[in-house]
C-alpha positions as CSV (number, residue, x, y, z in Angstrom):
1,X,53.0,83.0,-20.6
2,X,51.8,84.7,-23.9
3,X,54.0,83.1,-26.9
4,X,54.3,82.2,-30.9
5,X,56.1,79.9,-32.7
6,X,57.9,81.3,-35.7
7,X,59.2,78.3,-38.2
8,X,61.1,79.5,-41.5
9,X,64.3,78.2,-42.6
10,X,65.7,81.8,-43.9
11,X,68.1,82.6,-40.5
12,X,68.0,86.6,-41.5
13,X,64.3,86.1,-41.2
14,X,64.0,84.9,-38.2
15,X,66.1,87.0,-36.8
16,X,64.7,90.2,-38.0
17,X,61.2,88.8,-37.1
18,X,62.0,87.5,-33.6
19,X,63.4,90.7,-33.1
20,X,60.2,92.9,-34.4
21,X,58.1,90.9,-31.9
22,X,60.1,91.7,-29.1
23,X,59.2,95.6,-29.7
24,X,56.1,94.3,-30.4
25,X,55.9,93.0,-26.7
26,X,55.1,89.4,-28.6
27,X,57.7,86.4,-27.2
28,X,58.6,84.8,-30.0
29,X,60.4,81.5,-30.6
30,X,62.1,80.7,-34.5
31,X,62.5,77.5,-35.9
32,X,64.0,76.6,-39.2
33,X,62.2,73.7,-39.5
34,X,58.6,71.9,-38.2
35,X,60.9,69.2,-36.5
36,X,61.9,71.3,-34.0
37,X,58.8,73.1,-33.7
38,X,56.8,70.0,-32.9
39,X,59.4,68.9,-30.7
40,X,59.6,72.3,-28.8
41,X,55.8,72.4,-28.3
42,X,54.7,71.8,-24.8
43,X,51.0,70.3,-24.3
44,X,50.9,72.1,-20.6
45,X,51.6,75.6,-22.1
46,X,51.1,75.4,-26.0
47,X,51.9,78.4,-28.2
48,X,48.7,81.2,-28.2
49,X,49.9,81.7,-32.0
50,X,52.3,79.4,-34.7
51,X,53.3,81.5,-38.3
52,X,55.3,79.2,-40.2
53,X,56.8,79.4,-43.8
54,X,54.8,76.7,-46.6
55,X,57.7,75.5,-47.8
56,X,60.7,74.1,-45.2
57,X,63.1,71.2,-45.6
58,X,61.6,68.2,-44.6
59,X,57.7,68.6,-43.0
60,X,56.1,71.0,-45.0
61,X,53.8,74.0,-42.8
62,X,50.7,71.9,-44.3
63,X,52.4,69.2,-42.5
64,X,53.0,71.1,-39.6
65,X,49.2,73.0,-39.6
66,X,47.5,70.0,-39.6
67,X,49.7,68.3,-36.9
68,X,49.1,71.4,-34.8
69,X,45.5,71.4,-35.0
70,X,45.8,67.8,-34.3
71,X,47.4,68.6,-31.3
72,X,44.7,71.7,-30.6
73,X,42.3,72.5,-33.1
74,X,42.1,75.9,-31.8
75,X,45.5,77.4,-31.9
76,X,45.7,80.0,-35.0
77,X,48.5,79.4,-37.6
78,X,49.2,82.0,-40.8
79,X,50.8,81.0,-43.2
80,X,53.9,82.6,-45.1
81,X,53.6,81.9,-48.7
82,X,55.7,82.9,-51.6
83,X,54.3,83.9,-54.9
84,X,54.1,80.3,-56.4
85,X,52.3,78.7,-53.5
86,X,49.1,80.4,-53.7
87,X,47.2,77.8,-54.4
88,X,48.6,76.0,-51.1
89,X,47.7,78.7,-49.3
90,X,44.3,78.6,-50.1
91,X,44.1,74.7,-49.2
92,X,46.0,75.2,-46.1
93,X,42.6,78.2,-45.7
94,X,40.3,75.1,-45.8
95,X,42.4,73.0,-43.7
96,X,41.8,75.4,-40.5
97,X,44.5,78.1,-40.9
98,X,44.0,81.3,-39.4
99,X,44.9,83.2,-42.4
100,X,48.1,83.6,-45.1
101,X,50.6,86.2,-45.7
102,X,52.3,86.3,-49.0
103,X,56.5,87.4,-49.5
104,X,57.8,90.0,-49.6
105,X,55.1,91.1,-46.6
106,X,55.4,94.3,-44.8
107,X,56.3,93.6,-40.6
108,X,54.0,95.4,-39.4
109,X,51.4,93.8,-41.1
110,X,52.2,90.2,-39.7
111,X,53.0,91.7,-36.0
112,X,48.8,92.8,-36.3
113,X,47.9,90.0,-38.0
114,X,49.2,88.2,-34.8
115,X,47.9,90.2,-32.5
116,X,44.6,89.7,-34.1
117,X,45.4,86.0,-33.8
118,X,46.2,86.1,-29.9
119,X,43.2,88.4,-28.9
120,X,41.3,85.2,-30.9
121,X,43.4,82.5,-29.1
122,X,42.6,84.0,-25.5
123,X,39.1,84.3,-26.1
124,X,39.2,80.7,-27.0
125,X,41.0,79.8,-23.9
126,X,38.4,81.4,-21.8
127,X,35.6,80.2,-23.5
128,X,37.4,76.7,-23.2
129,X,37.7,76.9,-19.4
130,X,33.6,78.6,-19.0
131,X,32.7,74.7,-21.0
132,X,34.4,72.9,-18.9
133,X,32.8,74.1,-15.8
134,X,29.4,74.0,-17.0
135,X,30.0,70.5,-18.7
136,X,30.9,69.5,-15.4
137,X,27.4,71.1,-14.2
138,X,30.0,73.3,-11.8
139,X,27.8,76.9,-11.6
140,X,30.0,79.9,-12.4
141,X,30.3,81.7,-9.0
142,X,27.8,84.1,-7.6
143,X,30.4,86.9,-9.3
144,X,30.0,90.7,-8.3
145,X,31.6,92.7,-11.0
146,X,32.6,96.0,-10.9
147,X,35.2,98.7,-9.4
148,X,32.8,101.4,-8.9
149,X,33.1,102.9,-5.5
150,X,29.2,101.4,-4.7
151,X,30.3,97.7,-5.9
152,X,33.3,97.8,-3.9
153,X,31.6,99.4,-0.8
154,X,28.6,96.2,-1.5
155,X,31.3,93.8,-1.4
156,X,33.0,95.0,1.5
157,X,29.8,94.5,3.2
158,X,29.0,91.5,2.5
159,X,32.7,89.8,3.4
160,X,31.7,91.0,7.2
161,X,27.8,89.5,7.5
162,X,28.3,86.7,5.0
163,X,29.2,84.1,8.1
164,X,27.0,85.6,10.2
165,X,23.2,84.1,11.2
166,X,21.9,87.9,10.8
167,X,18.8,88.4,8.2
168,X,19.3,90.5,5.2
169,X,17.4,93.1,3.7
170,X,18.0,93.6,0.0
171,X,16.8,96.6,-1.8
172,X,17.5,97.5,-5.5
173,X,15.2,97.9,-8.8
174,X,14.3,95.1,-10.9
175,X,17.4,93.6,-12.5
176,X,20.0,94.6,-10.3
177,X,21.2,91.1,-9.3
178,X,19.3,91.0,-5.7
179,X,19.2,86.6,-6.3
180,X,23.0,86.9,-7.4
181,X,24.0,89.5,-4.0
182,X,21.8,86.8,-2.1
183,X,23.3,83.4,-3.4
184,X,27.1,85.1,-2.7
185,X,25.7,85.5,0.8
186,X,24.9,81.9,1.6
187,X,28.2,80.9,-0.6
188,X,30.2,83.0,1.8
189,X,28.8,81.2,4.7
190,X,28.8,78.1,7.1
191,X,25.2,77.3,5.2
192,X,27.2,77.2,1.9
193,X,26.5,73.3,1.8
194,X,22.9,73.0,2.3
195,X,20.3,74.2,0.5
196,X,19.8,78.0,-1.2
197,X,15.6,77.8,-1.4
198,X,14.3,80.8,-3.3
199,X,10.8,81.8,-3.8
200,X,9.0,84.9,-5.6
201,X,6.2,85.9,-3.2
202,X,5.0,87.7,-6.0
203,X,4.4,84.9,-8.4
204,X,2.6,82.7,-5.7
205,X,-1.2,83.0,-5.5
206,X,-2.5,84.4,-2.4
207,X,-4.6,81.3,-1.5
208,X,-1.6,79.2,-1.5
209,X,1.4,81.2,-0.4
210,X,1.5,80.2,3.0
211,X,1.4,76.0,1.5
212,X,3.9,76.9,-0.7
213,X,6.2,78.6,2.8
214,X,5.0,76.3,5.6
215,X,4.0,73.0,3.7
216,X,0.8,71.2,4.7
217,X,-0.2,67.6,5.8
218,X,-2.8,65.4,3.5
219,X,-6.0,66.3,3.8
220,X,-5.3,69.5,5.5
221,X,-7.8,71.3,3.4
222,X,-9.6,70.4,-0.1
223,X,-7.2,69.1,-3.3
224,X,-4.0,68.4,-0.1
225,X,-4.0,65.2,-1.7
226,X,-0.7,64.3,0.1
227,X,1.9,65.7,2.4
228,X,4.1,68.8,1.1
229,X,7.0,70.3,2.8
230,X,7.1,74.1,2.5
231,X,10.2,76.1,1.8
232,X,11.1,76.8,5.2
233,X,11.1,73.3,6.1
234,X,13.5,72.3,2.5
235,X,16.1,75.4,3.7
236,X,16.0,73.9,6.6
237,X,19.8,74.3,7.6
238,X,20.8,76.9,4.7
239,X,19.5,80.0,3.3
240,X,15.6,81.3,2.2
241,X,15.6,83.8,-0.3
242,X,12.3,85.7,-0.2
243,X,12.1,88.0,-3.1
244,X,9.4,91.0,-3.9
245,X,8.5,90.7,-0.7
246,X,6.8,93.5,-0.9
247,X,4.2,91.5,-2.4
248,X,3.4,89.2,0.4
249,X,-0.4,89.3,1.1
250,X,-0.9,91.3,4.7
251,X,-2.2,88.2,6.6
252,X,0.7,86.1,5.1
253,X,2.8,89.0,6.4
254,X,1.8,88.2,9.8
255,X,2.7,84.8,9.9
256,X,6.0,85.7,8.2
257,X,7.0,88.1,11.9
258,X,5.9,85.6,14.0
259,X,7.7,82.8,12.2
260,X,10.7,85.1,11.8
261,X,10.8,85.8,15.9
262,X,9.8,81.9,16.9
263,X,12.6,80.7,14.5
264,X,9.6,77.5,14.0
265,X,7.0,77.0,12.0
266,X,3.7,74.6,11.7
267,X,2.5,72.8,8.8
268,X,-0.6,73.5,7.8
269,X,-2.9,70.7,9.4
270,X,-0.5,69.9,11.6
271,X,0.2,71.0,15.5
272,X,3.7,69.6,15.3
273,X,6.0,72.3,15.6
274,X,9.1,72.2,13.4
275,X,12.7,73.8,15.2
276,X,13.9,76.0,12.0
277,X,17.6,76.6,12.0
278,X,17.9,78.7,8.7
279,X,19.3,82.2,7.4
280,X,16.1,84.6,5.9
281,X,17.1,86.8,2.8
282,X,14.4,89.3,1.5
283,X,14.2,91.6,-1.1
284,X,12.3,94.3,-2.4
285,X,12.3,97.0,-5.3
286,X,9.9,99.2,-3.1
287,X,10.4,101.0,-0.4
288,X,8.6,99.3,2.4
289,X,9.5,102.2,4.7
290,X,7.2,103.9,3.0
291,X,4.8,101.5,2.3
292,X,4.5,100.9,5.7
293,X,3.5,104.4,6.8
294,X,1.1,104.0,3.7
295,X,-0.4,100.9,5.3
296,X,0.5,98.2,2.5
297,X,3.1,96.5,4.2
298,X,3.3,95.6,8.1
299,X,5.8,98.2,10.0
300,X,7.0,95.4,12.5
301,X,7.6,93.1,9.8
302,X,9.7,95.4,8.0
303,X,11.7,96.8,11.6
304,X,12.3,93.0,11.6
305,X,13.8,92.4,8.3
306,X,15.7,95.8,8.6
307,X,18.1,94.3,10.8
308,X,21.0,94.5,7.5
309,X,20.3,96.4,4.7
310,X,22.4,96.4,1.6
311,X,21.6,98.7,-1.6
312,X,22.3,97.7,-4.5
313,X,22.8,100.4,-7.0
314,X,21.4,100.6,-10.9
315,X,23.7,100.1,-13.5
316,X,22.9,103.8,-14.6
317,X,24.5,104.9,-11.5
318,X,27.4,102.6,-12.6
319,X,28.7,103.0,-16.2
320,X,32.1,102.3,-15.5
321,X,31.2,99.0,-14.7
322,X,29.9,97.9,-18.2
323,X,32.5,96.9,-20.6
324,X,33.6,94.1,-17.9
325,X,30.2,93.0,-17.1
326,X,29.2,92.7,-21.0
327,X,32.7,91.1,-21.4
328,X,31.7,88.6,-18.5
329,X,28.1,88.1,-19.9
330,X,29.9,87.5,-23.8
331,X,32.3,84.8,-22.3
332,X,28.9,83.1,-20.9
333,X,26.7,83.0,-23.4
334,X,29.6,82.0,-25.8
335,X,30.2,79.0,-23.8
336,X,26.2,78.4,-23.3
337,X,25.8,78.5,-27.3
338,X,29.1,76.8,-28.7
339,X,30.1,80.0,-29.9
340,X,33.2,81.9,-30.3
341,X,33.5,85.3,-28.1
342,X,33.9,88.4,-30.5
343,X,35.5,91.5,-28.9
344,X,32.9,94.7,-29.1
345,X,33.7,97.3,-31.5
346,X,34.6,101.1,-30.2
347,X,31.0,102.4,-31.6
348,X,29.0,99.7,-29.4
349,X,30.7,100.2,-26.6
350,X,29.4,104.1,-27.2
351,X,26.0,102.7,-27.1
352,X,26.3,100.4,-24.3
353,X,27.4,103.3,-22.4
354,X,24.5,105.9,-23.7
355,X,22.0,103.5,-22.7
356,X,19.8,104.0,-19.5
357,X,19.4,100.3,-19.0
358,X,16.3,100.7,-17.2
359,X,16.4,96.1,-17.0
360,X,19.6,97.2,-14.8
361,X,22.0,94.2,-15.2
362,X,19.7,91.7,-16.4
363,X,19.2,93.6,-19.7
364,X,22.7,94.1,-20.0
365,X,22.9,90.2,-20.0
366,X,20.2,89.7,-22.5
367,X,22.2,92.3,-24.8
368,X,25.3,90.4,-24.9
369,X,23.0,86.9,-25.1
370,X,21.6,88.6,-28.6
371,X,25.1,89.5,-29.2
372,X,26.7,86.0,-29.4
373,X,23.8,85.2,-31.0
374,X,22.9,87.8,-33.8
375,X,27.0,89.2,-33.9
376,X,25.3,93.0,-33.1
377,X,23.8,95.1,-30.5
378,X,19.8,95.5,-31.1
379,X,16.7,96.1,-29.4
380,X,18.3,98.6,-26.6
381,X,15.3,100.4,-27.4
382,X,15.5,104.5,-27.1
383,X,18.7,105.6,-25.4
384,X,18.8,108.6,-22.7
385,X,21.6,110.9,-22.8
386,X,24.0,111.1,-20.5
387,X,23.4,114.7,-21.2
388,X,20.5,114.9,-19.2
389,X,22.7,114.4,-15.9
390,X,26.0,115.3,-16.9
391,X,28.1,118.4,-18.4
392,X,30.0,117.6,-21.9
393,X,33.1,117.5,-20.3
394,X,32.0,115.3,-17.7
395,X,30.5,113.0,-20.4
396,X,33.5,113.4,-22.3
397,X,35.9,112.2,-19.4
398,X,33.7,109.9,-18.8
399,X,33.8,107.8,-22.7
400,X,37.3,108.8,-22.4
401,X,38.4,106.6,-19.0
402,X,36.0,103.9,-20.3
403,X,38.4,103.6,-23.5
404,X,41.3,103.7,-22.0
405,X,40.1,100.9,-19.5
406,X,39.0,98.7,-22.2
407,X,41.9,99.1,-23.9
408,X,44.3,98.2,-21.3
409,X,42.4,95.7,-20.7
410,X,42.6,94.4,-24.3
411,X,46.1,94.8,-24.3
412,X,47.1,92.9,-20.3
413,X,47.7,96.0,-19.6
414,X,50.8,96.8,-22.1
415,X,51.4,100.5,-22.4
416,X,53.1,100.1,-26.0
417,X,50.0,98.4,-27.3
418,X,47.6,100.8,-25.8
419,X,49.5,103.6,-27.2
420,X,49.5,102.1,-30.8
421,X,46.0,101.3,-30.8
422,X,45.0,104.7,-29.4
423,X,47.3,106.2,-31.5
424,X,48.4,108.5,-28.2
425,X,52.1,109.4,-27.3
426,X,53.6,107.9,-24.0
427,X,53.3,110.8,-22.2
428,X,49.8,111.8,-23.1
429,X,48.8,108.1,-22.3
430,X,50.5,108.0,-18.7
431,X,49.0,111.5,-18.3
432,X,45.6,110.5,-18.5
433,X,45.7,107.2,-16.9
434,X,47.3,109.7,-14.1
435,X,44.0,111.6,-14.1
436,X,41.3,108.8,-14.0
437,X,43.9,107.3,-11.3
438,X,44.7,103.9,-13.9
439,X,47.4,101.5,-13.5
440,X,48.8,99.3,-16.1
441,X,49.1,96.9,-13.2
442,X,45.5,96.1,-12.3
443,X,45.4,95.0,-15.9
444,X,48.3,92.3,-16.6
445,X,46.6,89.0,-17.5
């Protein structure tokens, strides 16, 4: 549960304050003194925020700051200050304080000054939790973001042939997460514990692609200085990911069918044959349909992979998707680079949405890399319009549900906050989360 501390020894104070951070939808706890405080704070759920006075009977809110970041250095505190105790205040700065507030100070100034300070604290937590698994070398989860009806529809599909010994098809352009569809297939299944093997056919020369699938024994032809055990063989018992397949040289594509009916395989060299109990994933940005009437790719091959096929849609296609999957991409590549996670101002947002992407997901993920980085969107290169495809007003209802989304989600879904920081009245607000079909429900934290 979302809470701050609030330690000043003037009762009226507190009480006026606790009571402006209920409206505020901020639980608030007063103390009159850091005693209590320290004594009241719980390791296991620790305040998001602590505001405390400088000056209290007995431990002073120096006292109490640096005993608080002891305890976690990552917890903001401001700091009240009367007019005399500037110069503290300025220390207390060095010593790690989130930031200082001098009396008489206007409410609402503190109640954004704290919010501010718990949008900062929860960013921290996450980024906190995102170290810890990879420190602990755990990877993140083959994670398919988005609420777009195509994403949902993608996911539904996979849940029923994810446990299933069926081969998969992918199709999708270049960047739309083919690898990360084809690794939350084998995590979904029974093969989950054995190996995921992935290979580009299109970065493995034609000479040696069917070494590099089917392995070869020593000598088996000049520079096989030693035996090698080809992909097929190292998945044996888990999943093969085969991607560009469209790629695949024609006589390797042979092999491939008859390999893919036999479920067995031959080392090169060798006339042992080798039982293969594996799952086959391919993919392709082409369409091998096509390029199978054209004569580039074999037609029985590709009737043979087309057993499952599952599209996976460009992000162009899928605007609505982007302010979660940059916010997913921010949180990583905060925790990759020891950095803190800055929330995305209104105006890039604008131009994360504008943008084509024609990198599909992948460049989304390198914008928010340069983001954490360089603290601003660059090198989107020319943006296309959404002009080009849609009315104004569909473009305008369209920026319009994307702001409202990200704002409840900035907010946990809190209708007062969204309405302050949107500067909308209650009933306009519910009115237009009525027509983009919103619920402040899907967005409590």
């Amino acid at each position: 549960m979302c809470h701050v501390f609030f330690i000043d020894d003037e009762e009226d104070l507190r009480i006026a304050m606790e009571q402006s951070f209920e409206l505020a939808d901020i639980e608030a706890h007063g103390f009159a003194d850091a005693e209590s405080a320290l004594l009241a704070f719980d390791q296991d759920n620790p305040p998001y925020v602590v505001i405390t006075d400088i000056c209290l009977p007995g431990l002073s809110g120096q006292d109490l700051l640096r005993s608080i970041k002891h305890k976690d250095a990552d917890i903001p505190v401001v700091m009240i200050t009367g007019h005399g105790d500037i110069s503290m205040a300025v220390q207390a700065m060095h010593d790690g304080a989130y930031d200082f507030i001098e009396k008489p100070f206007a409410t609402d100034r503190l109640i954004d000054t704290v919010k501010r300070a718990i949008e900062r604290r929860k960013l921290s937590l996450e980024n906190q939790q995102l170290k810890r698994a990879l420190k602990a070398k755990h990877a993140l989860g083959p994670r398919i973001i988005g609420e777009t009806d195509s994403i949902q529809a993608l996911r539904e599909t996979i849940s029923h042939v994810a446990d299933t010994n069926a081969d998969i098809l992918l199709f999708g352009e270049t960047g739309t997460g083919k690898e990360l569809v084809a690794r939350s297939l084998h995590e979904q299944s029974g093969r989950r514990e054995q190996n995921f093997v992935a290979v580009n056919c299109g970065a493995v020369p034609e000479n040696l692609i069917e070494s590099e699938l089917y392995g070869h024994e020593k000598g088996a032809f000049t520079g096989a200085d030693s035996k090698r055990v080809g992909k097929f063989e190292y998945a044996q018992g888990g999943t093969l990911f085969l991607d560009e397949i469209e790629s695949m040289p024609m006589q390797a594509q042979i092999r491939l069918l008859r390999v893919l009916q036999e479920r067995n395989i031959e080392r090169i060299g060798s006339n042992q044959i080798i039982p293969l109990d594996i799952r086959v994933i391919a993919a392709t940005k082409a369409d091998l349909k096509q390029a199978a009437a054209e004569g580039t790719f074999r037609q029985d091959l590709y009737y043979r992979l087309n057993v499952v096929t599952l599209d996976l849609p460009p992000l162009r296609q899928r605007k609505e998707d982007i302010p979660a999957l940059f916010h997913h991409f921010l949180l990583v590549a905060a925790a990759r680079y020891g950095k803190a996670a800055t929330s995305l101002p209104a105006n890039d947002l604008q131009m994360l949405l504008s943008h084509n992407w024609p990198g599909n997901v992948r460049e989304l993920r390198n914008a928010a890399e340069r983001f954490v980085l360089l603290g601003k969107l660059i090198q989107l290169g020319e943006t296309t319009a959404i002009a080009s495809q849609q009315s104004l007003a569909e473009q305008v209802a369209e920026f319009e549900k994307t702001i409202l989304e990200q704002s409840l989600i900035d907010t946990g879904g809190s209708i007062k906050e969204t309405m302050l920081n949107l500067q909308l009245a209650r009933k306009t607000l519910y009115d237009k989360m009525q027509k983009y079909g919103l619920s402040k429900e899907e967005y409590k934290g």
